[in-house]
N, C-alpha and C positions, 0 to 999 in steps of 0.2 A: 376339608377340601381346600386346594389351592387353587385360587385366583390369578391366572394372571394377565397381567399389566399389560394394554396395549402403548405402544409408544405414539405421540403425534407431534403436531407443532404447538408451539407457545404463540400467543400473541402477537408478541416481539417478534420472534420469527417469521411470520406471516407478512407483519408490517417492512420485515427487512428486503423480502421476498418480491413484495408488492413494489416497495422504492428502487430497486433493481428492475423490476421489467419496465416501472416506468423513464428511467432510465437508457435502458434499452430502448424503448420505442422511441423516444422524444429522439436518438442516436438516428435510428432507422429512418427517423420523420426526417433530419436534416442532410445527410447523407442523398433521401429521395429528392428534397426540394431543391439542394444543388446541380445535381444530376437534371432536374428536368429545366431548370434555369441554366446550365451549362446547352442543354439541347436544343432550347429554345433558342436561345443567341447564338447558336451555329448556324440554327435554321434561318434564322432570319439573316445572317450576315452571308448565308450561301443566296438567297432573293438578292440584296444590292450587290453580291459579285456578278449574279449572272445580269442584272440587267445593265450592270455597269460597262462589262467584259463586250457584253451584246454590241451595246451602244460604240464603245470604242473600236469594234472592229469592224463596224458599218462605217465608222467614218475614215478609221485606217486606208479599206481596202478602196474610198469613191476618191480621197483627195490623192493620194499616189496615180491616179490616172487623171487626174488633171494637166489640160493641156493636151491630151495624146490628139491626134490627127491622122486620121486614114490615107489621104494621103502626100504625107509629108518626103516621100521619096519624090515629090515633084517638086521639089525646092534643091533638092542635091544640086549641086555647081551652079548654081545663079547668085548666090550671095544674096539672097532674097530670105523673109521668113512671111510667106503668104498661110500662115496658119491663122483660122480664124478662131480659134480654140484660146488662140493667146493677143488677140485683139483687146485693144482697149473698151473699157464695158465688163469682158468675160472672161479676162485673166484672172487666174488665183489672186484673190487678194482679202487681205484681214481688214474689219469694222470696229473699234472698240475693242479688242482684244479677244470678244467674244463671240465674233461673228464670221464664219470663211464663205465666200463664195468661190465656183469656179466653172471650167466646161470642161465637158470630153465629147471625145467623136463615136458615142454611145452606138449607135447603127454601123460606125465604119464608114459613110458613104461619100465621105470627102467633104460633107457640106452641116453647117450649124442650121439646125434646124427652126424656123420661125418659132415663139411662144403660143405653147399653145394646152390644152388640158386636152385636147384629145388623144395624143401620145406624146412620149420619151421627147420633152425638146430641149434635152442634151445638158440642161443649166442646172448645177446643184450647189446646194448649201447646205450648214448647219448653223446652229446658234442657242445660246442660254437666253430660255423667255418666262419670265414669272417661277424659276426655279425647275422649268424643263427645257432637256434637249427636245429640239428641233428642226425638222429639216423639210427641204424646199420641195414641194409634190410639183409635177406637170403642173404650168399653165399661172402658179402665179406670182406675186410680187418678185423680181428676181432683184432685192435688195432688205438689205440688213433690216431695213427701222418698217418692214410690211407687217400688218396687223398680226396677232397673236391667232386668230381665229384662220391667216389665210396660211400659216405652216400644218405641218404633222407635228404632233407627238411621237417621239422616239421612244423614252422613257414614258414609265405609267406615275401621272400625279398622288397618285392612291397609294402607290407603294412607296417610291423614293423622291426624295425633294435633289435635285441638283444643287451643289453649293455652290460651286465655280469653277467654271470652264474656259478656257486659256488655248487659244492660239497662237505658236509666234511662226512667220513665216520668215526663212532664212535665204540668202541668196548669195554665193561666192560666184563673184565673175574673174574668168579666163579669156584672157585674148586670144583668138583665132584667125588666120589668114589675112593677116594684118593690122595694124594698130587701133584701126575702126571700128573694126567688128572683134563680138565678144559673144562667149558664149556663159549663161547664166546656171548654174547647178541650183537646184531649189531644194528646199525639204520644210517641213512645217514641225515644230512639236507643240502636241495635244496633252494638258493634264485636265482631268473631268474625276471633281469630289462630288460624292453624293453621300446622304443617311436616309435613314429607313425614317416614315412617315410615324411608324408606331415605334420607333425606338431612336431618338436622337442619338443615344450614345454607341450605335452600330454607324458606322462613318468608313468608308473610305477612301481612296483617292489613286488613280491609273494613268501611268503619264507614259508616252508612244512619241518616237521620233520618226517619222513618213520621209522617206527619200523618194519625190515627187519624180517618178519614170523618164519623163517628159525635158530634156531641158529647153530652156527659150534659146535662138539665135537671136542674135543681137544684130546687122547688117550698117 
């Protein structure tokens, strides 16, 4: 009778077999760990764009209306600039580099509204405080150096730390209807770096040039 011979693996073989799939997987393992470390630090770098992006265009869109006045066609041919938007007190102006104040004539109604928390009394701010933006709610301190507790939070402390925030407020004067009188163009530029609370090395940094709507008359 013939026997025959089944074929299979050798030892070797098996042990070569084994060192190849592990091989294979350890491949598999790092390929996944990059991939989900590439995903994580998108994710997290997409959190400090938006709050960054948030932040900047909140204060884009409040300091470009500084100065505006409801009714400033009532100053047309007096050579007058009875705006109180741009009175001293409540004109645009920079603290430390890192603080803006301003006004606008929020309601339209011709008139700067007394301080107050019950409504819009027309005076805003922002500023860097303990590594957050900040800005000025109804009703209080209408100056830079006012308690930490009497601003908002713009940004969330939990997520991103603010690193430095930078106001420069520029001003090119033009003379008008006469050597006297001058008419003042303004604009501010804003840079605001921030990183993530759980990831220092997610950083970045949005800088915005604001051409202030508003010029001053100068009389």
């Amino acid at each position: 009778m013939h026997m025959t011979k089944h074929a299979g693996f050798t030892m070797v073989e098996l042990l070569i077999a084994l060192a190849i799939n592990v091989i294979i997987l350890l491949a598999l393992v790092s390929v996944f760990s990059t991939n989900l470390s590439h995903f994580t630090k998108t994710t997290s770098s997409d959190v400090l764009n938006q709050q960054l992006e948030t932040a900047m265009q909140l204060m884009v869109n409040d300091i470009r209306r500084a100065g505006y006045w409801g009714n400033a066609k009532s100053d047309l041919g007096t050579g007058l600039n009875n705006n109180p938007f741009m009175a001293a007190g409540v004109d645009v102006s920079v603290t430390g580099g890192n603080c803006i104040l301003f006004a606008y004539d929020y309601n339209n109604d011709g008139t700067l509204s007394v301080i107050t928390s019950a409504s819009d009394d027309e005076r805003y701010g922002f500023r860097l405080s303990g590594n957050i933006l900040q800005t000025r709610p109804w009703g209080a301190s209408f100056a830079c150096n006012a308690a930490s507790s009497a601003w908002e939070n713009v940004t969330d402390p939990t997520l991103v730390k603010i690193t430095a925030l930078s106001f420069t407020l520029n001003s090119t004067t033009v003379p008008v209807g006469g050597v006297s009188k001058t008419l003042s163009i303004r604009s501010v530029d804003i840079s605001i770096t921030g990183q993530l609370v759980s990831d220092a090395t997610v950083t970045k940094t949005l800088t915005q040039h604001v051409r202030i709507l508003n010029d001053k008359f100068v009389p």
